[in-house]
N, C-alpha and C positions, 0 to 999 in steps of 0.2 A: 154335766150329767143330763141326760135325755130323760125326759117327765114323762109318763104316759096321757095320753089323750084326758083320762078320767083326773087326773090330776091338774092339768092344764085348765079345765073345764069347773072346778070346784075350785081353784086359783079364781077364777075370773067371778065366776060366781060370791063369791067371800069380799073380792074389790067392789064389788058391782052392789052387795050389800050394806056396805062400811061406806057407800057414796059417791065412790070415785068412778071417774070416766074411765072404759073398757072397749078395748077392739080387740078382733078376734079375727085372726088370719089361716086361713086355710087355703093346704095344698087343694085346686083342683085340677092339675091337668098337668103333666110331665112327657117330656120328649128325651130320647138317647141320655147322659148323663145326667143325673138329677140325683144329692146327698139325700134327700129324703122325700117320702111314696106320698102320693095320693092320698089325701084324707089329714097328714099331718098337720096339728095346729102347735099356734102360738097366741097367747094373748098378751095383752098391753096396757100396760094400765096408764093412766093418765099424765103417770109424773116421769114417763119414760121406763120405768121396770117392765119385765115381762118375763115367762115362762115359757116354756117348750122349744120349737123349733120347725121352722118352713125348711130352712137349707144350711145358713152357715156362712161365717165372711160377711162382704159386703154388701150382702143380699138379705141378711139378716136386720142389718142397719137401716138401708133402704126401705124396709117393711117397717120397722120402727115407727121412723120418720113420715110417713105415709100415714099410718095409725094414729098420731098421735091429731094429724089432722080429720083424717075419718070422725075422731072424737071430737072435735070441735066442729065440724058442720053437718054432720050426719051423711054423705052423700059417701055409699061404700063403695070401695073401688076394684076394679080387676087390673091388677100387676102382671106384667111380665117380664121377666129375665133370660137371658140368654148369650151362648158361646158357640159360635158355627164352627161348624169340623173344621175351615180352617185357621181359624182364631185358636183354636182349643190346646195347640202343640207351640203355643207360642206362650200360652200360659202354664203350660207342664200337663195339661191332660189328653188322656188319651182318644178321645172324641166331645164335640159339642155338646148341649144339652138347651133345654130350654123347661123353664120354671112357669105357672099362673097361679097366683097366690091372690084371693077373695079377700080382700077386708071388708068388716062390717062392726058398727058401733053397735054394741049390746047397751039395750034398756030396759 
């Protein structure tokens, strides 16, 4: 089920007050295919949980994984993903796309 931003964001907030390490991923930049727009977050809590959503699949993982270290040395990262038009029909879609998803440790 897909969270709303304000939900996401009161998620993190509620971990972030209870103690726990929190990173907070944001869509900023999308090219040709991309599951979700501009602005969409996720946050992450320290012990691997998290809410919302950058994209979906392995990309969602990858952000995870990434986050979990954001939390541990502060230094936020800019990700990117991506499937070129002709990679994209070998994986079943119907054009490429490319992802930039912002982490950063909330304190």
């Amino acid at each position: 089920m897909m969270q709303s931003d304000d939900a996401v964001l009161a998620e993190a907030a509620g971990w972030r007050g209870a103690g726990r390490g929190v990173a907070l991923a944001t869509v900023v930049a999308t090219w040709g295919s991309s599951p979700r727009p501009v602005g969409s977050q996720l946050a992450i809590k320290d012990d691997g949980a998290f809410i919302g959503s950058v994209s979906g699949g392995c990309i969602e993982g990858a952000v995870v994984r990434e986050a979990i270290e954001v939390i541990g040395d502060g230094r936020p990262r800019l990700l990117e993903f991506g499937v070129t038009n002709e990679q994209a029909w070998d994986v079943g879609l119907a054009c490429g796309g490319t992802v930039r998803v912002f982490v950063e440790r909330l304190d």
